[in-house]
C-alpha positions in Angstrom: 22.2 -7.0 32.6 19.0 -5.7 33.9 16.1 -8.5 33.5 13.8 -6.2 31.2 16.6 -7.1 28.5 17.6 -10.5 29.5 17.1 -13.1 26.6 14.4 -14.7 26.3 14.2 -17.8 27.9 13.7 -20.3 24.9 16.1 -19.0 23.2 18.8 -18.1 25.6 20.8 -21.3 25.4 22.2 -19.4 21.7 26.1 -18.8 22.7 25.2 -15.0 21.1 24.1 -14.4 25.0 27.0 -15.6 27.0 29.8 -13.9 23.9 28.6 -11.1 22.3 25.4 -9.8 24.1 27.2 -8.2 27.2 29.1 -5.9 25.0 26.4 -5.0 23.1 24.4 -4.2 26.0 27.3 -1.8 27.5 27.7 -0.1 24.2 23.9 0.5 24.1 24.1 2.0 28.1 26.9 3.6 27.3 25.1 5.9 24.5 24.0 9.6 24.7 21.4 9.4 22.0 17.9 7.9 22.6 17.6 4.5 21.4 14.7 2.4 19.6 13.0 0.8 20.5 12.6 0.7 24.2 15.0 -1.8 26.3 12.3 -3.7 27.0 11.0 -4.4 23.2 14.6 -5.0 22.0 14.0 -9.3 22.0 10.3 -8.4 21.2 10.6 -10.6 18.1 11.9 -13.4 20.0 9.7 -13.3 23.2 6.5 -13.4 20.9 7.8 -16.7 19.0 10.1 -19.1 20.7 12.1 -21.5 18.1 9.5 -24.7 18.6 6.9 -22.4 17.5 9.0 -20.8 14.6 6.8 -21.7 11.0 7.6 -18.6 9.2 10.8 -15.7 8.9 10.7 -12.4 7.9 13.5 -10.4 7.9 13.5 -6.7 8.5 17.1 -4.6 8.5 16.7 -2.6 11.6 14.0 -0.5 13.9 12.0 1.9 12.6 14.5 5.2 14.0 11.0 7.1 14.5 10.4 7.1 18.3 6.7 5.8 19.1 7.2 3.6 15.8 9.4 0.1 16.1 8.3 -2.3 19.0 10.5 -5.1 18.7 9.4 -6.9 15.6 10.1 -6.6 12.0 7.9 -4.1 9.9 5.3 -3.8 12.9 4.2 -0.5 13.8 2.1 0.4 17.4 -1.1 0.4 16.8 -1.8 4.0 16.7 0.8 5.0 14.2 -0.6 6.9 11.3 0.2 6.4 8.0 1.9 3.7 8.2 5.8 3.5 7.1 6.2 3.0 3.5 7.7 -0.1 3.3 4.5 -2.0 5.5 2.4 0.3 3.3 3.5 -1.7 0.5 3.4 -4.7 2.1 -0.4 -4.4 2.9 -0.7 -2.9 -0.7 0.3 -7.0 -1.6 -1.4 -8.4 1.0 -4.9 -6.7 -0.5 -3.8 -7.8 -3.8 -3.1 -11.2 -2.9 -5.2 -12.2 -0.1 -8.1 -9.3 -0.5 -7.8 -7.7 3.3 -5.5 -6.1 5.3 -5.2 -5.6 9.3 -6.8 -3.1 10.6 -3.3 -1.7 11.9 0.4 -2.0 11.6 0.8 -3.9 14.6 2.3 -7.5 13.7 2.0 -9.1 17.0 -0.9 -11.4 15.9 1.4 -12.7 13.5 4.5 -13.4 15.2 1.7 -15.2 18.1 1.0 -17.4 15.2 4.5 -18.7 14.5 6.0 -16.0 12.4 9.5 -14.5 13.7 9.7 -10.9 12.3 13.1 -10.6 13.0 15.7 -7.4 12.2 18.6 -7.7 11.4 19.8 -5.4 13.8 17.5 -5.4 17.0 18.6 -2.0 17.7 18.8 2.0 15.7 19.8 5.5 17.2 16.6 7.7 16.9 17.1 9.2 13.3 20.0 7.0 12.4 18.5 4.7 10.4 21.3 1.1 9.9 23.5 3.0 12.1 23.9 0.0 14.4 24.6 -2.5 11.5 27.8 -3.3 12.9 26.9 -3.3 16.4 27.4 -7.5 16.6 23.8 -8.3 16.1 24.6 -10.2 12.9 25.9 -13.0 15.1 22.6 -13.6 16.6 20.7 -13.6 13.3 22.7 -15.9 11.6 22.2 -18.4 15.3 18.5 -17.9 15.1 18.5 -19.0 11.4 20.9 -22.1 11.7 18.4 -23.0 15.1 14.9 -22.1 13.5 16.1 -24.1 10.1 16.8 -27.7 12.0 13.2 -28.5 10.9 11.0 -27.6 7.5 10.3 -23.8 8.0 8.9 -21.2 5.1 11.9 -18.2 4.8 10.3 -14.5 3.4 13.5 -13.0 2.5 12.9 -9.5 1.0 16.2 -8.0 -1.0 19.6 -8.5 -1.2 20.5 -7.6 2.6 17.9 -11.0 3.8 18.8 -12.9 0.7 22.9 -12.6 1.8 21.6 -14.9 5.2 20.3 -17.6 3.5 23.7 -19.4 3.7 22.8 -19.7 7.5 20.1 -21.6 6.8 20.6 -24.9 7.4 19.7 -27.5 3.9 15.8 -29.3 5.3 12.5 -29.1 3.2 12.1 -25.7 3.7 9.8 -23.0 1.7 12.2 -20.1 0.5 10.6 -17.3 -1.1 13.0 -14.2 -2.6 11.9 -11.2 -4.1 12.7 -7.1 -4.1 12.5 -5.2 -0.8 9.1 -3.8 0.0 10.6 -0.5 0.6 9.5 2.2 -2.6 12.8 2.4 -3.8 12.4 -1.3 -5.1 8.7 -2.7 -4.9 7.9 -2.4 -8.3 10.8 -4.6 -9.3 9.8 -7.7 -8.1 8.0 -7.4 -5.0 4.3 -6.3 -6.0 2.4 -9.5 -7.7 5.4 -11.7 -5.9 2.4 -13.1 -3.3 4.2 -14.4 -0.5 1.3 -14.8 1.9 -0.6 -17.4 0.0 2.6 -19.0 -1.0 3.1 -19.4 2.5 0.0 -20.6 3.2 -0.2 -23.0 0.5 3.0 -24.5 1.7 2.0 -24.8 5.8 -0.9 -26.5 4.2 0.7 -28.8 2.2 2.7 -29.5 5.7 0.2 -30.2 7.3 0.2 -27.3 9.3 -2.5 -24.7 9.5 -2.3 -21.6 7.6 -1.4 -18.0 8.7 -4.3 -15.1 9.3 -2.4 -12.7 8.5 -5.7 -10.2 8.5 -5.9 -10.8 11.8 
């Protein structure tokens, strides 16, 4: 294992390292086609918020399979990508609605360096080929993540059925759980637009204690 896609460190004591990850990682050398994102964004998600600092979740399903695109973290874009996929699209379209600004790009990171994991489900995609790694193994470290993150009072965005499925993973705790349609256009309009998951979360970390997310920053 090369250390540019080593585990990061806080959260390498998850037995998904030491059982499954080695054969992941020889199946991902061992392909012809490129692979997103780059094998040094591929725990982006996790190297930006280490379980102590975990407040919020949001899980994606996979990499965007557009090269130049996916980085590592859920929904986030680089910062130069233009227009933005549709699925963040809409997700800024509720943010406006809900909160009245947006960022000024697709790039996430400030969020996840506030405590929110953005987390796919499957931490790697074949360029073009969207979900074609959704049996590569990764499930087995999403459902660790979720049982670690959940051992204390943590607010859980789960968007359509394939995030609502994990929530058996999380563990029982005074958590915030908020379910609603998948961003993506196929399905925002049926539950997702007006479901205003930001100030939900914010009211809750407040109500913790905790202070809220910017999430225009």
């Amino acid at each position: 294992m090369t250390s540019e896609i080593s585990p990061p460190q806080a959260w390498a004591h998850l037995s998904f390292f030491q059982t499954d990850w080695p054969q992941i990682a020889a199946r991902l050398s061992a392909e012809e086609r490129q692979i997103l994102p780059p094998a040094e964004q591929r725990f982006a998600a996790l190297s930006f918020t280490a379980p102590a600092q975990t407040r919020v979740v949001i899980l994606g399903q996979d990499p965007y399979p557009t090269p130049g695109h996916a980085h590592g973290l859920a929904f986030s874009v680089e910062p130069d990508v233009r227009p933005l996929p549709r699925s963040l699209n809409n997700i800024f379209k509720e943010l406006q609605d809900d909160l009245g600004e947006t960022p000024a790009t697709g790039d996430l990171r400030n969020w996840a360096r506030q405590g929110v994991l953005l987390l796919n489900t499957s931490l790697s995609v074949p360029e073009g080929e969207a979900n074609a790694h959704k049996s590569l193994g990764w499930s087995k470290l999403v459902h660790q993540v979720l049982t670690e993150v959940s051992e204390t009072p943590t607010a859980f965005v789960l968007w359509g059925n394939a995030a609502q499925a994990l929530e058996k993973h999380i563990q029982p705790a005074d958590h915030l759980i908020l379910k609603s349609a998948h961003p993506s256009p196929l399905s925002a309009r049926r539950g997702f637009f007006g479901s205003r998951p930001f100030s939900k979360v914010n009211d809750w970390l407040t109500h913790m204690g905790e202070p809220p997310i910017d999430w225009i920053r």
